[in-house]
PDB file of N, H, CA, C and O in Angstrom:
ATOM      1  N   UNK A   1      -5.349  -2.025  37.305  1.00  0.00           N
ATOM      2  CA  UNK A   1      -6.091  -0.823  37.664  1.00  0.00           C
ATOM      3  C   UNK A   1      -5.141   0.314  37.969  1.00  0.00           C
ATOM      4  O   UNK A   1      -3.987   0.154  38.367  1.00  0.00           O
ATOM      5  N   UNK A   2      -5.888   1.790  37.685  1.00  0.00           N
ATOM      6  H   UNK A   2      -6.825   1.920  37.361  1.00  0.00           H
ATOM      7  CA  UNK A   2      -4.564   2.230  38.100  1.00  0.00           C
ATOM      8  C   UNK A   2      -5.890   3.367  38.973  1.00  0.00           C
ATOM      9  O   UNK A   2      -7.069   3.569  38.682  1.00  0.00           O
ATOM     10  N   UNK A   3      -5.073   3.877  40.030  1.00  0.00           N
ATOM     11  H   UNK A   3      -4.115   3.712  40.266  1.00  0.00           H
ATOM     12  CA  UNK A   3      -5.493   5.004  40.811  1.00  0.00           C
ATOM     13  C   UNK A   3      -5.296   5.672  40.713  1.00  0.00           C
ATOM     14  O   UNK A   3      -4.067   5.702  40.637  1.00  0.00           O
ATOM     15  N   UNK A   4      -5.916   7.067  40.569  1.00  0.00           N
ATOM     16  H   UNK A   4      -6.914   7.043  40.631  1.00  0.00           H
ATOM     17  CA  UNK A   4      -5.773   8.766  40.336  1.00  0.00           C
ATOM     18  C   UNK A   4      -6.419   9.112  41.473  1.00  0.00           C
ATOM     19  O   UNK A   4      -7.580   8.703  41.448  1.00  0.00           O
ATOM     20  N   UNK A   5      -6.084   9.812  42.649  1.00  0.00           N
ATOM     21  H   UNK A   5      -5.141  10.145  42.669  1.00  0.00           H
ATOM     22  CA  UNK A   5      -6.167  10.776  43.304  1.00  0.00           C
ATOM     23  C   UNK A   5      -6.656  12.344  42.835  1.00  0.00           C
ATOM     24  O   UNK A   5      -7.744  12.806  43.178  1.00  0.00           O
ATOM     25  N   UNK A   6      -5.768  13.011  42.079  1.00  0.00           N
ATOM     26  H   UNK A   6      -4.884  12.636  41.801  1.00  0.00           H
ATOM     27  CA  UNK A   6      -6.074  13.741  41.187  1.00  0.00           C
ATOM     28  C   UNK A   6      -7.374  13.913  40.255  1.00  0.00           C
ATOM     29  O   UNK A   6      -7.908  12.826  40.033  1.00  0.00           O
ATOM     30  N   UNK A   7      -7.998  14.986  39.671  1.00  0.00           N
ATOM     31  H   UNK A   7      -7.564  15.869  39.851  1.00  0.00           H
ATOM     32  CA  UNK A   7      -8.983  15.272  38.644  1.00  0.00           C
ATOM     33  C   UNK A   7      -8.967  15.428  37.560  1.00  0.00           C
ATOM     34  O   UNK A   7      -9.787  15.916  36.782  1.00  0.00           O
ATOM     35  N   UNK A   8      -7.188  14.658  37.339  1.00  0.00           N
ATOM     36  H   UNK A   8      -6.522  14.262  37.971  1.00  0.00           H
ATOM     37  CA  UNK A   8      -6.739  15.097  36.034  1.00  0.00           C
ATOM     38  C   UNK A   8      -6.845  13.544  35.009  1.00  0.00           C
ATOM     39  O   UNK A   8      -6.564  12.453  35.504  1.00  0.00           O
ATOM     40  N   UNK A   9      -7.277  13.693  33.599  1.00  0.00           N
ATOM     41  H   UNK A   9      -7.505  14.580  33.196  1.00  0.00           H
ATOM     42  CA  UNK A   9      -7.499  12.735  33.078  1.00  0.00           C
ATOM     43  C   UNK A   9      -6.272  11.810  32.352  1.00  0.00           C
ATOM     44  O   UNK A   9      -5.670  12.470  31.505  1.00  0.00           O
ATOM     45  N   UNK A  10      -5.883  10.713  32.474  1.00  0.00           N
ATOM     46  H   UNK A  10      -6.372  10.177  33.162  1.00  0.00           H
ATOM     47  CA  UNK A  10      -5.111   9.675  32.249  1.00  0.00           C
ATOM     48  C   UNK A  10      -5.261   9.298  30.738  1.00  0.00           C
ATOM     49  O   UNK A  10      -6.349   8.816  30.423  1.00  0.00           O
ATOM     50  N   UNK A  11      -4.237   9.465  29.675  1.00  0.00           N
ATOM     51  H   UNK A  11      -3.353   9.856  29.930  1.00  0.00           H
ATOM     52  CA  UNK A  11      -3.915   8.951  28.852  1.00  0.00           C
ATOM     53  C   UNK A  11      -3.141   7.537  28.478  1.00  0.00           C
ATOM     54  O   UNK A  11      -1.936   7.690  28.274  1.00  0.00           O
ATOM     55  N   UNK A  12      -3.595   6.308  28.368  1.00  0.00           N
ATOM     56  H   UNK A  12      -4.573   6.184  28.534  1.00  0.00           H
ATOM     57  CA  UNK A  12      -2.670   5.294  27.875  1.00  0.00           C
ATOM     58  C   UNK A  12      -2.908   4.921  26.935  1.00  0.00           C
ATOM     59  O   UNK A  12      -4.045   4.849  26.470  1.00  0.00           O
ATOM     60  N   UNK A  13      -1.485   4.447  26.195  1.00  0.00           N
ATOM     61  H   UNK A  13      -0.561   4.505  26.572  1.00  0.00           H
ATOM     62  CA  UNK A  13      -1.641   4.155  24.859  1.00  0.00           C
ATOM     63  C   UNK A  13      -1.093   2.978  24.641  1.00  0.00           C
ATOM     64  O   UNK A  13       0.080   2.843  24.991  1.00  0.00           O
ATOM     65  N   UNK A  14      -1.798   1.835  24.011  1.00  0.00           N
ATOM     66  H   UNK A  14      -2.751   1.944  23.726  1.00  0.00           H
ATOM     67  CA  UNK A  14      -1.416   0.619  23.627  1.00  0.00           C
ATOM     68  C   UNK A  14      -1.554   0.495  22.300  1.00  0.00           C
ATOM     69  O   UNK A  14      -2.561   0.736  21.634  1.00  0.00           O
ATOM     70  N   UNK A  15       0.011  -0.077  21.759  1.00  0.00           N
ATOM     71  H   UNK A  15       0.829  -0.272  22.300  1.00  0.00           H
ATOM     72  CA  UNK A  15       0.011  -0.403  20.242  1.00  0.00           C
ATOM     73  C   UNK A  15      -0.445  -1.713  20.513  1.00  0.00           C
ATOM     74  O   UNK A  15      -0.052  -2.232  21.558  1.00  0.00           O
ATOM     75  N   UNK A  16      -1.368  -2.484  19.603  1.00  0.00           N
ATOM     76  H   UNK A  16      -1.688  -2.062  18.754  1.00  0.00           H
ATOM     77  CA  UNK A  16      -1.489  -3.528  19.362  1.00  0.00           C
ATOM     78  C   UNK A  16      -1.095  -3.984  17.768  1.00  0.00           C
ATOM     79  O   UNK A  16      -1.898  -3.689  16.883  1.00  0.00           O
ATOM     80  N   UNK A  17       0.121  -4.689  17.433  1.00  0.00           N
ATOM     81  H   UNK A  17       0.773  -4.928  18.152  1.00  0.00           H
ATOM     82  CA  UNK A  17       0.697  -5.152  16.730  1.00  0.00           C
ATOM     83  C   UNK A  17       0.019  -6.226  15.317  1.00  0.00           C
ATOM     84  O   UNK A  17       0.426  -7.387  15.337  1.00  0.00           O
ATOM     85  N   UNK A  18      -0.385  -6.067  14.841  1.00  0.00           N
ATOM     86  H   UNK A  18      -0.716  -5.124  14.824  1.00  0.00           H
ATOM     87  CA  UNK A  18      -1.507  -7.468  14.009  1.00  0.00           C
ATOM     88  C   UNK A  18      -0.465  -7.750  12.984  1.00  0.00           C
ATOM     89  O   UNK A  18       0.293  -6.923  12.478  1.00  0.00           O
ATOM     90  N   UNK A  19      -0.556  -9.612  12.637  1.00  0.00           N
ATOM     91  H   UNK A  19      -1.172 -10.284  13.048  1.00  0.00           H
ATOM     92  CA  UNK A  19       0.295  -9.831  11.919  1.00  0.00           C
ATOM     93  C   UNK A  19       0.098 -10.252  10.467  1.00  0.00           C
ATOM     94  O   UNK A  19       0.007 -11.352   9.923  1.00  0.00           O
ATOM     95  N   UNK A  20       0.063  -8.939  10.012  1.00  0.00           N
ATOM     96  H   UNK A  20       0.137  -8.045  10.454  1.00  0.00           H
ATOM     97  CA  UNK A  20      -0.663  -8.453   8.254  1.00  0.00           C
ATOM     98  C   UNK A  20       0.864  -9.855   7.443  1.00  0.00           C
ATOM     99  O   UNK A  20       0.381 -10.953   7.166  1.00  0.00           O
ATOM    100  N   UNK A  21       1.683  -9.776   7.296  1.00  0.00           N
ATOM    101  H   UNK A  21       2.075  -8.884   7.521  1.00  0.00           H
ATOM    102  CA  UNK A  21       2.633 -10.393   6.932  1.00  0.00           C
ATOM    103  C   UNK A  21       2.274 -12.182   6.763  1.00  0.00           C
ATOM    104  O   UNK A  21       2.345 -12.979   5.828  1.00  0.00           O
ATOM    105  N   UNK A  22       1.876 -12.264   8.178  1.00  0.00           N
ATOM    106  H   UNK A  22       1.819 -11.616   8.937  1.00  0.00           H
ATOM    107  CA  UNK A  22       1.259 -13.923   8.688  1.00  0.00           C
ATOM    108  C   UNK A  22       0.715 -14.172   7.769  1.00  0.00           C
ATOM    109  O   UNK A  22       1.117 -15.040   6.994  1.00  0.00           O
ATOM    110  N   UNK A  23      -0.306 -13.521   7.594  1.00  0.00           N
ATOM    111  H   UNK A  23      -0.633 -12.816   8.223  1.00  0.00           H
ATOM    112  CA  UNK A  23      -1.651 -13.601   7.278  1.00  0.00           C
ATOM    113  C   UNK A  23      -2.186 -12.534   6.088  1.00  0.00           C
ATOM    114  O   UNK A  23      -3.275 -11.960   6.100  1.00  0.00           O
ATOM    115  N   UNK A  24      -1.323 -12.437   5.237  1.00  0.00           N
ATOM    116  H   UNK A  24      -0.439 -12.903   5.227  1.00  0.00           H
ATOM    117  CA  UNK A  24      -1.777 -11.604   4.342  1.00  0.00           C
ATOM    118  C   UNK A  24      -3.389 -11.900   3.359  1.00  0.00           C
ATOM    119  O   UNK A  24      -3.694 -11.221   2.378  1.00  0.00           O
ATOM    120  N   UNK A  25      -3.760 -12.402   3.601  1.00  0.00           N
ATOM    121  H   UNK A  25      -3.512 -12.954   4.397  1.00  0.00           H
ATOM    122  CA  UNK A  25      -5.216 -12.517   2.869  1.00  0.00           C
ATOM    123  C   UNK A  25      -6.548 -12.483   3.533  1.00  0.00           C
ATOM    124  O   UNK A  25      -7.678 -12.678   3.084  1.00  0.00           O
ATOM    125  N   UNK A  26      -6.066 -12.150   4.850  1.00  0.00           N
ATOM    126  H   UNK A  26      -5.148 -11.992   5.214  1.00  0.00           H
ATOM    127  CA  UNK A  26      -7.521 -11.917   5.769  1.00  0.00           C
ATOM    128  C   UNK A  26      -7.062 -10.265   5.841  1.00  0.00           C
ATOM    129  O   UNK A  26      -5.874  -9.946   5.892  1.00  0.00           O
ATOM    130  N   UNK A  27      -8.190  -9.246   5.838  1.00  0.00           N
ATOM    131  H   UNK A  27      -9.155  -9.505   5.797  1.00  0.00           H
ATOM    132  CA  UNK A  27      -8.672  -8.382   6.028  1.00  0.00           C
ATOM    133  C   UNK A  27      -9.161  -7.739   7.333  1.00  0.00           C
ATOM    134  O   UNK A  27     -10.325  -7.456   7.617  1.00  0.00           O
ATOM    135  N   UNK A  28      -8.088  -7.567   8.054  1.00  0.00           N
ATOM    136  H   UNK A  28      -7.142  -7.797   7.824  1.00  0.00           H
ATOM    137  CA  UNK A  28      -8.221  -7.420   9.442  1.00  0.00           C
ATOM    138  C   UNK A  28      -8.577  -5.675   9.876  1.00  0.00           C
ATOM    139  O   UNK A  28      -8.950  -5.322  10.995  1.00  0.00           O
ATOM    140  N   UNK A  29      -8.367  -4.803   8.762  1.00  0.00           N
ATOM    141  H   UNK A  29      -8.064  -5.090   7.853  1.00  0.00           H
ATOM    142  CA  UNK A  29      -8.832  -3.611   9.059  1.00  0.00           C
ATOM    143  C   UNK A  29     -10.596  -3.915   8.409  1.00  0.00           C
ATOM    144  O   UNK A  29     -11.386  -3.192   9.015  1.00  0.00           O
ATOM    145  N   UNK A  30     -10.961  -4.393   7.840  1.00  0.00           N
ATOM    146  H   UNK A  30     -10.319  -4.980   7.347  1.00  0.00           H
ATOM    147  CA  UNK A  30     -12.120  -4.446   7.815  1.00  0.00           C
ATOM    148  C   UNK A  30     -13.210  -5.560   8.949  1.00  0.00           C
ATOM    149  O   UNK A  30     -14.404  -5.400   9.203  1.00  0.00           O
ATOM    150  N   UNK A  31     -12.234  -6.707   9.469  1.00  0.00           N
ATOM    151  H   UNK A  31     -11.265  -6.837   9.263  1.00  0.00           H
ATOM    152  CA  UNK A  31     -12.781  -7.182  10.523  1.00  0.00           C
ATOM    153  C   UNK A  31     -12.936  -6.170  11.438  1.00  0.00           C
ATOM    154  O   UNK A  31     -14.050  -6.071  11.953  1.00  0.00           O
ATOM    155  N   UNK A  32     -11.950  -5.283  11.808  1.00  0.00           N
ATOM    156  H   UNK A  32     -11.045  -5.364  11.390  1.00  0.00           H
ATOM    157  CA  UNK A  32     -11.954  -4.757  12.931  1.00  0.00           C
ATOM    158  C   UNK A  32     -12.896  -3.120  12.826  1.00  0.00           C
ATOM    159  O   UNK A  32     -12.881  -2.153  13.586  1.00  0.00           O
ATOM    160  N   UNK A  33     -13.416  -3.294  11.945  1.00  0.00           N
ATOM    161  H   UNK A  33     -13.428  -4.080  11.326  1.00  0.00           H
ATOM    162  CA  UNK A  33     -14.456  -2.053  11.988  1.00  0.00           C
ATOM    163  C   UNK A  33     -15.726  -2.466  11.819  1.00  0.00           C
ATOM    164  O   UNK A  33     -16.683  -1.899  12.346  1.00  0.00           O
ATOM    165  N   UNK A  34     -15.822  -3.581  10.997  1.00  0.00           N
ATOM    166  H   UNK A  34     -15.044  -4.042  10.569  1.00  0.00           H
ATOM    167  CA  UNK A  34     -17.266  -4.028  10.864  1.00  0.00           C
ATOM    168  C   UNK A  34     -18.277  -3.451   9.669  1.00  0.00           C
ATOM    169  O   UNK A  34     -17.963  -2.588   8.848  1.00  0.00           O
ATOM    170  N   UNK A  35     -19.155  -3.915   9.734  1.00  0.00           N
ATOM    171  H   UNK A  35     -19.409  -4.615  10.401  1.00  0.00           H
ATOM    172  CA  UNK A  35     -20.243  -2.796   8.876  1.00  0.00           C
ATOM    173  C   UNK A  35     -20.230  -1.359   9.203  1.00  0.00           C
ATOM    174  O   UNK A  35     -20.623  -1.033  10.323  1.00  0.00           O
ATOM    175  N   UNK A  36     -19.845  -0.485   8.403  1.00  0.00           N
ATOM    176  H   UNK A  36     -19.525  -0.749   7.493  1.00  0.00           H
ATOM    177  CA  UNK A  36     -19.759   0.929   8.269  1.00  0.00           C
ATOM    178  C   UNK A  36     -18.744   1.384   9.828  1.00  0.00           C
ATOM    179  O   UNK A  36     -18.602   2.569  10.130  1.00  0.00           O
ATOM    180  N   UNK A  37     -18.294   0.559  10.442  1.00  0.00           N
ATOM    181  H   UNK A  37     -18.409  -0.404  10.196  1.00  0.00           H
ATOM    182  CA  UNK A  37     -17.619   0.898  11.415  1.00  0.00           C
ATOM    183  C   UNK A  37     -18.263   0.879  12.934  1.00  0.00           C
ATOM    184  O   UNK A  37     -17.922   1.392  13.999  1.00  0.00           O
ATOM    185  N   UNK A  38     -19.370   0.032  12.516  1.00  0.00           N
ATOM    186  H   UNK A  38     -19.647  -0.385  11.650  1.00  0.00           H
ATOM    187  CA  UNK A  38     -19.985  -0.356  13.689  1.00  0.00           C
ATOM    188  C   UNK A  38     -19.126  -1.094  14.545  1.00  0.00           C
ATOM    189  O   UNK A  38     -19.070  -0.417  15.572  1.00  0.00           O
ATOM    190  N   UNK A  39     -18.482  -2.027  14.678  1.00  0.00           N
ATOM    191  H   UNK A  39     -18.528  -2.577  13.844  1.00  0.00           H
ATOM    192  CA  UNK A  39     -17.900  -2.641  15.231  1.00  0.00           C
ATOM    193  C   UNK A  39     -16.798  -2.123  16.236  1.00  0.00           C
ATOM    194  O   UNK A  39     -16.507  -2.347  17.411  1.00  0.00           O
ATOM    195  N   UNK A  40     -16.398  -1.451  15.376  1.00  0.00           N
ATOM    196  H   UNK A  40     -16.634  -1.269  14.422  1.00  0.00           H
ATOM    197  CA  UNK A  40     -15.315  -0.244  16.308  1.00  0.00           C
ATOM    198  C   UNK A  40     -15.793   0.162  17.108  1.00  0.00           C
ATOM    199  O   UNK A  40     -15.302   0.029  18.228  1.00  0.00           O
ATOM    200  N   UNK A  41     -17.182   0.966  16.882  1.00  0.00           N
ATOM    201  H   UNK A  41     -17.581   1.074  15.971  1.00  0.00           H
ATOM    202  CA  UNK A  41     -17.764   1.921  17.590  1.00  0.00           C
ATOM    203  C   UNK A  41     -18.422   0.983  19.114  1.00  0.00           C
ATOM    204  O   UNK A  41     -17.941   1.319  20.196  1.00  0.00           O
ATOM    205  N   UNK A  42     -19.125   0.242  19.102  1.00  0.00           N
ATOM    206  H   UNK A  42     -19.516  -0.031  18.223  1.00  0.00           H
ATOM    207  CA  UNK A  42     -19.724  -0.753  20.178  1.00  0.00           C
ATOM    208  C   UNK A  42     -18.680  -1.295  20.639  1.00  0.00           C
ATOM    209  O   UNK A  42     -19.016  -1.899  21.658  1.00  0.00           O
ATOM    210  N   UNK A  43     -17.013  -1.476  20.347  1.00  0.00           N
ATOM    211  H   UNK A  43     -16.740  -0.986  19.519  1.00  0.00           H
ATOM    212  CA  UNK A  43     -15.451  -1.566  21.283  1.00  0.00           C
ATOM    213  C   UNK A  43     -15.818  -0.316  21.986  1.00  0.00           C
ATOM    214  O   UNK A  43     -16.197  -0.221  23.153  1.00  0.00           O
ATOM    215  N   UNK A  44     -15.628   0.779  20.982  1.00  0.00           N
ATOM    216  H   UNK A  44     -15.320   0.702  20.034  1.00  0.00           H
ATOM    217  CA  UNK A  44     -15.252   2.045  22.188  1.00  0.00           C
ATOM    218  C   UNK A  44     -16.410   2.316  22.726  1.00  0.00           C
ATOM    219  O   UNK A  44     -16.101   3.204  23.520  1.00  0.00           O
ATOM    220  N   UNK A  45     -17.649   2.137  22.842  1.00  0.00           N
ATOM    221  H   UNK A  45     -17.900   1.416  22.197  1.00  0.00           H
ATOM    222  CA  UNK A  45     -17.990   2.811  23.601  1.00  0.00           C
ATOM    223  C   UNK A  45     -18.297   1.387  24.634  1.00  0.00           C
ATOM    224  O   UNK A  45     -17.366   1.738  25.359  1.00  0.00           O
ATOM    225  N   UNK A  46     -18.619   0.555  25.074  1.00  0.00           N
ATOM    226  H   UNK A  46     -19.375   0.269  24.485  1.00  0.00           H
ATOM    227  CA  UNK A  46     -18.401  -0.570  25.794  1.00  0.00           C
ATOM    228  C   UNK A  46     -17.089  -0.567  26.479  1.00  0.00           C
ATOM    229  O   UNK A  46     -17.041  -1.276  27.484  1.00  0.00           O
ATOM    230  N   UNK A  47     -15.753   0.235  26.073  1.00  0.00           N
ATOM    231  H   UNK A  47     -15.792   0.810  25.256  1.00  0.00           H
ATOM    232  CA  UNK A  47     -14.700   0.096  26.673  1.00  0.00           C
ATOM    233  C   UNK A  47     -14.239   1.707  27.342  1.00  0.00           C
ATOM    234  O   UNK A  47     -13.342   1.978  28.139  1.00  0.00           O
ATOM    235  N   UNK A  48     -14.981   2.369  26.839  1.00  0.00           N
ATOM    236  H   UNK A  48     -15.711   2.149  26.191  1.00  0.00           H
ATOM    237  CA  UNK A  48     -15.245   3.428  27.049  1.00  0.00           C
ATOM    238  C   UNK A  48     -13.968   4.442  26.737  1.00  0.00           C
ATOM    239  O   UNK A  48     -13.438   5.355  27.370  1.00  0.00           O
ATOM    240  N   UNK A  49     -13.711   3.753  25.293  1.00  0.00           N
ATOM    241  H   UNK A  49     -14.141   3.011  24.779  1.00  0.00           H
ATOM    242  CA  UNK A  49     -12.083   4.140  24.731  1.00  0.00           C
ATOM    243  C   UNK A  49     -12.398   4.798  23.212  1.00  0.00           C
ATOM    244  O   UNK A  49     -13.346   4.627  22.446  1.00  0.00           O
ATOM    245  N   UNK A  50     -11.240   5.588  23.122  1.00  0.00           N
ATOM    246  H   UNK A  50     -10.470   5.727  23.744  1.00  0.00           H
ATOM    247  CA  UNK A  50     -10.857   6.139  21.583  1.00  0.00           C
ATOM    248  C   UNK A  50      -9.826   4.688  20.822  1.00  0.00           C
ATOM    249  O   UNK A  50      -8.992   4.064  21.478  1.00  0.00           O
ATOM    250  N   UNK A  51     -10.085   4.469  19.660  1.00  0.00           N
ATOM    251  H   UNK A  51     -10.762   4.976  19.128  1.00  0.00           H
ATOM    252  CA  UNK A  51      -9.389   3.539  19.104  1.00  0.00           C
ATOM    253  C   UNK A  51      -9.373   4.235  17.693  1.00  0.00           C
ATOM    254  O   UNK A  51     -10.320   4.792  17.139  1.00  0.00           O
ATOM    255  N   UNK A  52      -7.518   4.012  17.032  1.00  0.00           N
ATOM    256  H   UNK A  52      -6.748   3.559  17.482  1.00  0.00           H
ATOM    257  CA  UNK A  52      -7.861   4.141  15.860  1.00  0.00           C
ATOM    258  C   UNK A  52      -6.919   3.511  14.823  1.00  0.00           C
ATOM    259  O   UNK A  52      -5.771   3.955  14.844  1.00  0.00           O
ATOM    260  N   UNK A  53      -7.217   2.476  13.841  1.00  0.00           N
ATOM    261  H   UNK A  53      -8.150   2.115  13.824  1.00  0.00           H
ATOM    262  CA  UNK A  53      -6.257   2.321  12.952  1.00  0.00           C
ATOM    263  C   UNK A  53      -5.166   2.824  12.074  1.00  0.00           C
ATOM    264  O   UNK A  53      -5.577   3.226  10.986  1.00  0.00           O
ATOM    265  N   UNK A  54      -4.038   2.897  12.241  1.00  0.00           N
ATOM    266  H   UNK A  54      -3.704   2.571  13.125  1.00  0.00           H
ATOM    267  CA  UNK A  54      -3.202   2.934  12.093  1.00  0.00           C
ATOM    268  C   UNK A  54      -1.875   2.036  11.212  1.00  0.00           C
ATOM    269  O   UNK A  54      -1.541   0.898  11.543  1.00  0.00           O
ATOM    270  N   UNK A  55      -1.237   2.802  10.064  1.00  0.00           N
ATOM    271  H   UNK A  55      -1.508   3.727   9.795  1.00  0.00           H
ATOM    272  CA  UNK A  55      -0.283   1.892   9.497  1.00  0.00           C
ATOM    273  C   UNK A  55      -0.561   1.210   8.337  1.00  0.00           C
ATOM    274  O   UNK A  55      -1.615   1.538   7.790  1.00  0.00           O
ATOM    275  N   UNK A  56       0.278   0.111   7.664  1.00  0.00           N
ATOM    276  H   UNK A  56       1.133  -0.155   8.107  1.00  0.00           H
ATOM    277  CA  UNK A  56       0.319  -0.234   5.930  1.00  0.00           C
ATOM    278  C   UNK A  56      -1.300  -0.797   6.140  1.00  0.00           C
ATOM    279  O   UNK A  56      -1.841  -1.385   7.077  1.00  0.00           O
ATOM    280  N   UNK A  57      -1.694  -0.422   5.082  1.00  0.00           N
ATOM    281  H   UNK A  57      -1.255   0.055   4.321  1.00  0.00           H
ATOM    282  CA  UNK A  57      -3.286  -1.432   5.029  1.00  0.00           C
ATOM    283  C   UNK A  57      -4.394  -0.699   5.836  1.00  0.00           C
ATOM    284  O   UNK A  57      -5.359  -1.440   6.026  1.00  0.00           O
ATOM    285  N   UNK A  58      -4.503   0.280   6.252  1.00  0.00           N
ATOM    286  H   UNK A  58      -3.719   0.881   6.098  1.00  0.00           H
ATOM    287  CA  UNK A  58      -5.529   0.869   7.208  1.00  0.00           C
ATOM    288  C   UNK A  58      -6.009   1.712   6.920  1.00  0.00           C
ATOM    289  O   UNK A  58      -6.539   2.455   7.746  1.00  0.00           O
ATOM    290  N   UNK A  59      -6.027   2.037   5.099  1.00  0.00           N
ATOM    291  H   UNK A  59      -5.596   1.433   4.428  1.00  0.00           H
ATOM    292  CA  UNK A  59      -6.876   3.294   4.153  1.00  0.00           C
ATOM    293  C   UNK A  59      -6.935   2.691   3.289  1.00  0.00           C
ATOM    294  O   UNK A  59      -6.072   1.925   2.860  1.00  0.00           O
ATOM    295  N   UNK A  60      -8.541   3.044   2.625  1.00  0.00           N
ATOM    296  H   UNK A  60      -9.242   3.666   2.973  1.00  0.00           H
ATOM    297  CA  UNK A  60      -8.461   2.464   0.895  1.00  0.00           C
ATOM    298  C   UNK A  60      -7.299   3.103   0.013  1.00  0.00           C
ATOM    299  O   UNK A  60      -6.669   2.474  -0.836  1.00  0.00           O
ATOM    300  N   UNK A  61      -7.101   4.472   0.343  1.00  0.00           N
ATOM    301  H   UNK A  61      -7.613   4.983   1.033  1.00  0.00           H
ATOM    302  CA  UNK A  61      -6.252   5.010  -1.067  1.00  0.00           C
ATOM    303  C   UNK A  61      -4.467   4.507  -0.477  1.00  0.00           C
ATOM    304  O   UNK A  61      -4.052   4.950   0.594  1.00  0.00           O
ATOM    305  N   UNK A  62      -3.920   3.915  -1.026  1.00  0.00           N
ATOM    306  H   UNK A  62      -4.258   3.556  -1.896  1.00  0.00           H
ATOM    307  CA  UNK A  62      -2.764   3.814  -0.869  1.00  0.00           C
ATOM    308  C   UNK A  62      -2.113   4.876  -1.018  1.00  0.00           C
ATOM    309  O   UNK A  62      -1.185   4.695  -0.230  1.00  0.00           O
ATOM    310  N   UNK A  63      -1.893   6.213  -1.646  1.00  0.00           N
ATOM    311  H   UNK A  63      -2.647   6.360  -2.286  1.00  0.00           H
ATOM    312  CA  UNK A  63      -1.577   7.275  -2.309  1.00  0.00           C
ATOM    313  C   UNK A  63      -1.514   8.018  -0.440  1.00  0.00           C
ATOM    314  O   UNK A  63      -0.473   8.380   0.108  1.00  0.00           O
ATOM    315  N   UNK A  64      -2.664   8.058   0.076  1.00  0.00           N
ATOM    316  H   UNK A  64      -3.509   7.764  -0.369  1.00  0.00           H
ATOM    317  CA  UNK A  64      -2.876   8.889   1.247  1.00  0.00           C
ATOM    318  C   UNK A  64      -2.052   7.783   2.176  1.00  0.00           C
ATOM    319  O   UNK A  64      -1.431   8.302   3.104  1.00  0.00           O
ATOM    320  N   UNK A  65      -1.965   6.536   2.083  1.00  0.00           N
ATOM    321  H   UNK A  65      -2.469   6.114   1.329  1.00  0.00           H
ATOM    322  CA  UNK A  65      -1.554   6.074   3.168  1.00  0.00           C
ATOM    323  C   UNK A  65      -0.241   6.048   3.396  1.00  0.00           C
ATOM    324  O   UNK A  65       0.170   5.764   4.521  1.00  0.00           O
ATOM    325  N   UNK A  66       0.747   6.386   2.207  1.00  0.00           N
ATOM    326  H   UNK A  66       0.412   6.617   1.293  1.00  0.00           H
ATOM    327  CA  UNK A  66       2.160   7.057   2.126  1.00  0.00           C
ATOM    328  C   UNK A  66       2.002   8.378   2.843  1.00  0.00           C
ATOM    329  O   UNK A  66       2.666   8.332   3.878  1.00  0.00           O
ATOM    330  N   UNK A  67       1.381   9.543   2.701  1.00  0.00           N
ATOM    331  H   UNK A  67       0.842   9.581   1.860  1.00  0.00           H
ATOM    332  CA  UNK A  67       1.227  10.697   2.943  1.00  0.00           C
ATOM    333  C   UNK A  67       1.936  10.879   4.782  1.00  0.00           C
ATOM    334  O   UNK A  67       1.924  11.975   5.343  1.00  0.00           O
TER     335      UNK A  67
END
């Protein structure tokens, strides 16, 4: 837990690491969004967080995911 005294709002940021390499044939950016991205969405708002994928494998167009 952390305590704020203050009215000012708290940013933390956790990388969570997934091991695409391990496991190259499961589809873990699509586990982790779900149908149309439902899944994501019922994390954040249940956690009451912004989440967002990030890194190799986390866009259909490969072209943009160099970018």
């Amino acid at each position: 837990h952390i305590v704020v005294h203050s009215g000012k709002q708290i940013r933390v940021k956790v990388k969570v690491h997934i091991p695409v390499d391990e496991h190259p044939n499961l589809n873990f950016v699509g586990k982790l969004l779900g149908p149309n991205g439902s899944s994501l969405q019922q994390l954040q708002e249940a956690t009451h967080t912004r989440m967002a994928i990030l890194g190799r494998g986390s866009m259909r167009d490969k072209r943009k995911e160099e970018e």
